[in-house]
C-alpha positions as CSV (number, residue, x, y, z in Angstrom):
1,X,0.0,0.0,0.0
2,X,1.3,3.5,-0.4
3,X,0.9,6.7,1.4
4,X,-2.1,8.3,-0.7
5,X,-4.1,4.8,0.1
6,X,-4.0,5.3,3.8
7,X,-6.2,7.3,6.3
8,X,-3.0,7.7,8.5
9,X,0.2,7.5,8.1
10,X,3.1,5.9,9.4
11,X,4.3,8.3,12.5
12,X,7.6,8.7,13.8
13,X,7.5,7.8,17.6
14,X,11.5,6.5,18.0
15,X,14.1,8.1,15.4
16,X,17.8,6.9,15.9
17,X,20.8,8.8,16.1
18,X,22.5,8.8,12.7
19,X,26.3,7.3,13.0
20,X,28.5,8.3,10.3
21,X,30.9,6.0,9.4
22,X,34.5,7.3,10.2
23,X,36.0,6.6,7.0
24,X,33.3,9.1,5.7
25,X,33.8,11.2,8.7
26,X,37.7,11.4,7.5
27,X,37.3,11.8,4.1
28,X,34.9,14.6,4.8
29,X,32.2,13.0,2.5
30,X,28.2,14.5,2.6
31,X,25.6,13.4,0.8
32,X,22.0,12.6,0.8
33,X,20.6,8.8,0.2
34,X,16.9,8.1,-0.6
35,X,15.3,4.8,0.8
36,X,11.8,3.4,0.5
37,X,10.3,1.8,3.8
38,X,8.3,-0.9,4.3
39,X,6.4,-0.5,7.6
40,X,4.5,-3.4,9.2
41,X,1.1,-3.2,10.8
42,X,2.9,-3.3,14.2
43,X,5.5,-0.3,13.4
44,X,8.6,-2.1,12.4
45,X,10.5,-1.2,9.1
46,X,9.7,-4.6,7.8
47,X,11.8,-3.9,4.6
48,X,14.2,-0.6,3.2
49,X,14.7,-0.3,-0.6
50,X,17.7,1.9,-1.6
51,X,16.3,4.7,-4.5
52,X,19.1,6.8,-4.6
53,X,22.3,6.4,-3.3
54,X,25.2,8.7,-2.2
55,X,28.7,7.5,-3.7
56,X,31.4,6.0,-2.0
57,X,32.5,5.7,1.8
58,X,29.9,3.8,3.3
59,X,26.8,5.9,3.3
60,X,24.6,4.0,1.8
61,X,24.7,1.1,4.2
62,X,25.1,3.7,7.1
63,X,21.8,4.8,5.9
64,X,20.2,1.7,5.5
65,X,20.9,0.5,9.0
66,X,20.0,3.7,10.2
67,X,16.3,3.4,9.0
68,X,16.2,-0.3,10.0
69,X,16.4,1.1,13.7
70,X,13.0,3.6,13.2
71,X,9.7,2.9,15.1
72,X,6.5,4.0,14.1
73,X,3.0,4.2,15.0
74,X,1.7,2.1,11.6
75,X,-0.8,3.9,9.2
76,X,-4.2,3.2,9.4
77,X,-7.1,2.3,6.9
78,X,-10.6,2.2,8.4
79,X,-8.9,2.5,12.1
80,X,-6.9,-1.1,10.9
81,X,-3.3,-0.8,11.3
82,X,-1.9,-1.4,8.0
83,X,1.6,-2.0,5.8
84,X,3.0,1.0,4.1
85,X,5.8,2.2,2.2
86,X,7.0,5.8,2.6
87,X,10.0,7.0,1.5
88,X,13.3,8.6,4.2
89,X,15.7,10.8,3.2
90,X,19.2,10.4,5.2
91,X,21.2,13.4,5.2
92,X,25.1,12.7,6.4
93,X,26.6,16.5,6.5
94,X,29.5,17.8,8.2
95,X,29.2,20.5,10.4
């Protein structure tokens, strides 16, 4: 199901801190990685589909177990708890 099918959707009610991988870190890489979730009628992120990655140094699996660690309150159709996907952005930038 996507986002437009639901009544309500997926909200955020744990969001992990981001770790950014020290070779990135380092090499002063930034960049911005896309995913598409999967969340389950119970909140978990169920699955995570890479759209659009960021190049080199690790960020793209950073971000992908970064997004496996969400918890949500699952979207509802009809006050049922339903599977979504919704999409994350993960933004690793260097202060």
């Amino acid at each position: 199901m996507n986002l437009e099918e639901v009544d309500t959707p997926p909200i955020v009610i744990r969001k992990p801190q981001l770790v950014y991988p020290k070779a990135s870190k380092d090499a002063r890489a930034q960049g911005v990685v896309l995913l598409n979730l999967l969340i389950n009628e119970k909140g978990d992120v169920a699955d995570v589909k890479l759209i659009q990655g960021s190049p080199g140094f690790g960020l793209n699996d950073a971000a992908l177990d970064h997004a496996k660690r969400y918890k949500y309150r699952p979207a509802q159709k009809g006050n049922v708890p339903v599977k979504v996907w919704m999409p994350l952005q993960v933004r690793f930038q260097i202060n």
